[in-house]
KOLZABA-416006 format. One record per atom (N, C-alpha, C): x, y, z; residue in three letters; residue number from 1; atom name. Coordinates in steps of 0.05 Angstrom, whole numbers, plus 5000, padded with zeros to 4 digits. Layout:
  east  north    up  residu  num  atome
     X      Y     Z     ALA  NUM     CA
...
//
This chain:
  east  north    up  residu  num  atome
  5016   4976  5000     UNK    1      N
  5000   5000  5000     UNK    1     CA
  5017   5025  5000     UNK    1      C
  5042   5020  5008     UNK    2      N
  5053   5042  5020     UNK    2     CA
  5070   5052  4992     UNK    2      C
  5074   5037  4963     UNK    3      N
  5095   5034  4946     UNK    3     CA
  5062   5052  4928     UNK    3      C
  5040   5042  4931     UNK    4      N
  5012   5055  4917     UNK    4     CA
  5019   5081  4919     UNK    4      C
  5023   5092  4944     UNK    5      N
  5021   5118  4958     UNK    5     CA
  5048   5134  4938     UNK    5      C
  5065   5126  4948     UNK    6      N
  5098   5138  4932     UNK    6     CA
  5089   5139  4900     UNK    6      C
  5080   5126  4891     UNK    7      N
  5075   5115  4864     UNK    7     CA
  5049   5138  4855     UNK    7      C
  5031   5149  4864     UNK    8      N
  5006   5171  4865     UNK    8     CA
  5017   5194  4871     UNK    8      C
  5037   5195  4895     UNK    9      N
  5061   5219  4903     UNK    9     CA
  5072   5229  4875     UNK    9      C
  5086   5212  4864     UNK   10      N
  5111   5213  4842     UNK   10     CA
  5088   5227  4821     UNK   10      C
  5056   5211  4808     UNK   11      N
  5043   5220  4787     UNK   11     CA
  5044   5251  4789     UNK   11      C
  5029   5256  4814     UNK   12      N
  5029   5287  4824     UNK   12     CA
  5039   5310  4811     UNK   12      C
  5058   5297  4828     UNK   13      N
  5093   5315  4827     UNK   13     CA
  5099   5322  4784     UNK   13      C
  5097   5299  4779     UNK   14      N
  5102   5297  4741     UNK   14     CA
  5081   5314  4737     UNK   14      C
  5059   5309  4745     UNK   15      N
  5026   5334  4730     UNK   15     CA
  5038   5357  4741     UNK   15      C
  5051   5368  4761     UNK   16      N
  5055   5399  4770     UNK   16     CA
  5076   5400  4744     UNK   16      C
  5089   5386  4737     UNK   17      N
  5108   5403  4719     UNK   17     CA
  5095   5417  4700     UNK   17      C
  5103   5437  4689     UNK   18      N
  5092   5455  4671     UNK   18     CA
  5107   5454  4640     UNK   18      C
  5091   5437  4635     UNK   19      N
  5089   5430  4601     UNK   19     CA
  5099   5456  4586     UNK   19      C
  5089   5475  4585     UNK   20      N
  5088   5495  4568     UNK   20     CA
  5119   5508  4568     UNK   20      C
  5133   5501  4595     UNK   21      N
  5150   5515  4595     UNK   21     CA
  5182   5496  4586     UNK   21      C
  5172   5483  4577     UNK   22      N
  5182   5463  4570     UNK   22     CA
  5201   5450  4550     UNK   22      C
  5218   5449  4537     UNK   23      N
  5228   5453  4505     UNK   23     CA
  5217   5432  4501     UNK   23      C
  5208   5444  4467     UNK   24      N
  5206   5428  4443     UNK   24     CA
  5222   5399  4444     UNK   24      C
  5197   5380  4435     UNK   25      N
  5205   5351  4435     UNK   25     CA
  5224   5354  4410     UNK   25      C
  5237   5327  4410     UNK   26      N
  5252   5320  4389     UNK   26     CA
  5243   5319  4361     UNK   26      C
  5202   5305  4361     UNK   27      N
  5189   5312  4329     UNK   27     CA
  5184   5336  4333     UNK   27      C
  5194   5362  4350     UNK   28      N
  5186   5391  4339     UNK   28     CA
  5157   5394  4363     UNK   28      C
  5144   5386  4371     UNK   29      N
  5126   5389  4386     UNK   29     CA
  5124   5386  4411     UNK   29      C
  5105   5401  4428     UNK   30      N
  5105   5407  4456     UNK   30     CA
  5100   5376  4463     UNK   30      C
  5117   5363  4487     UNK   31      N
  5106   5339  4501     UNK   31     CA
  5079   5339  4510     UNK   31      C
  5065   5314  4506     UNK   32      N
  5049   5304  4531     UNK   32     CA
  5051   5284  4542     UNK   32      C
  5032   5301  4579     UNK   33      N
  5049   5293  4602     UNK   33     CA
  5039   5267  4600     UNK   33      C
  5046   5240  4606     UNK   34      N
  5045   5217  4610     UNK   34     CA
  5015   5215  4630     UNK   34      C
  5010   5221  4645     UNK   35      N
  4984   5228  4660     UNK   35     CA
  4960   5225  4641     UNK   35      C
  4966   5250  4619     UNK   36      N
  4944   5254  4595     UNK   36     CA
  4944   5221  4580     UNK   36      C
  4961   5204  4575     UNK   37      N
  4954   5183  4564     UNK   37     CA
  4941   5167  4587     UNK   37      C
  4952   5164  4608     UNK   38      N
  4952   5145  4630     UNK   38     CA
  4920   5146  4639     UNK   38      C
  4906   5167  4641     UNK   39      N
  4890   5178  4654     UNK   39     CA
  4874   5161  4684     UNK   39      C
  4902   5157  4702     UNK   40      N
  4897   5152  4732     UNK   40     CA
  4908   5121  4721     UNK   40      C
  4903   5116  4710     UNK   41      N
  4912   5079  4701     UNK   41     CA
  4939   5082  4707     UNK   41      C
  4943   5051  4708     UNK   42      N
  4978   5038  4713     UNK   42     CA
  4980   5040  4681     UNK   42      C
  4965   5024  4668     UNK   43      N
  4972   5014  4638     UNK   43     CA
  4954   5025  4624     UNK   43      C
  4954   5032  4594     UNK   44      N
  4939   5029  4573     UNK   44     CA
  4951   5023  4546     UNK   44      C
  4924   5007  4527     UNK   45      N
  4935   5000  4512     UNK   45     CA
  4939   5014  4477     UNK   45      C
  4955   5005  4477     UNK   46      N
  4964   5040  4442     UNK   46     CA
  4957   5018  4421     UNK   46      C
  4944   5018  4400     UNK   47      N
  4948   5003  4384     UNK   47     CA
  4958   5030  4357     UNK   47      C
  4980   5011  4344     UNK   48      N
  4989   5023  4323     UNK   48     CA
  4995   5007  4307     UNK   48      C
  4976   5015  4282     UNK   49      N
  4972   5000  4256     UNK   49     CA
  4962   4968  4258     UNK   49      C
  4976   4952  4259     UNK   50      N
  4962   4922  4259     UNK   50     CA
  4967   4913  4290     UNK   50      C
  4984   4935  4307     UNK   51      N
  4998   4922  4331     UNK   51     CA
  4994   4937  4350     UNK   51      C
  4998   4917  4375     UNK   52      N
  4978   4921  4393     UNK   52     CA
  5003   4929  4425     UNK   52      C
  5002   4952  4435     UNK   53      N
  5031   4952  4451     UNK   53     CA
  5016   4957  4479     UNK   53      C
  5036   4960  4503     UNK   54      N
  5025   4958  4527     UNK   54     CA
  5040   4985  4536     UNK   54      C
  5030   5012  4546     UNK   55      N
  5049   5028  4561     UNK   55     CA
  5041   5028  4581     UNK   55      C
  5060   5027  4617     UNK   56      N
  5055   5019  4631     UNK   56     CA
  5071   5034  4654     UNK   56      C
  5064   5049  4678     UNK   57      N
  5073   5062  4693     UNK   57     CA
  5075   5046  4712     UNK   57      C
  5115   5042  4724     UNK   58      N
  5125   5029  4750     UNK   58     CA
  5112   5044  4770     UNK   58      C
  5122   5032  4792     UNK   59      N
  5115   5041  4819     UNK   59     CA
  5140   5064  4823     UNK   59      C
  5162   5054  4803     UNK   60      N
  5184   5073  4814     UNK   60     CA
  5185   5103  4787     UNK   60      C
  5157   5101  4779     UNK   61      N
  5160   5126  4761     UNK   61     CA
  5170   5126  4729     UNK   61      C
  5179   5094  4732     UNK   62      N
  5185   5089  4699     UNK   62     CA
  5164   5087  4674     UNK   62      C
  5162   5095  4657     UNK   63      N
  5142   5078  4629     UNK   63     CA
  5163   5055  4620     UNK   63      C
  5148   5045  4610     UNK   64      N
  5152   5020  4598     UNK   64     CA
  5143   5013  4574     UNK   64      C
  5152   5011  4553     UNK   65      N
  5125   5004  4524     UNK   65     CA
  5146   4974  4514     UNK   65      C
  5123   4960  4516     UNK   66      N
  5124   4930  4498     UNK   66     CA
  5098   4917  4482     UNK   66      C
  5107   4901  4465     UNK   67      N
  5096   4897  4450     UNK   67     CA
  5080   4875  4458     UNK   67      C
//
């Protein structure tokens, strides 16, 4: 319960950052925050083109994308 807690702490903390202020991603465009895909979930799933991938937020703050 207590790794839940740190793990909801850490989401927080990532949403206060301020996007806008932010540099330009590498394709030229403003990031979005991982939260916006996540929306409160551990996982969701992306499908792109015929394939089907898993992105997935650790307890320790990592993403993860597999196939």
């Amino acid at each position: 319960m207590e790794q839940r807690a740190q793990h909801q702490e850490h989401l927080a903390a990532d949403a206060a950052f301020d996007l806008s202020e932010a540099a330009p991603s590498r394709c030229g465009e403003q990031p979005i925050a991982s939260e916006q895909l996540l929306q409160g979930r551990s996982c969701v799933m992306i499908r792109h083109g015929d394939a089907l991938y898993a992105l997935r937020a650790t307890r320790a703050g990592k993403l993860i994308l597999t196939k």
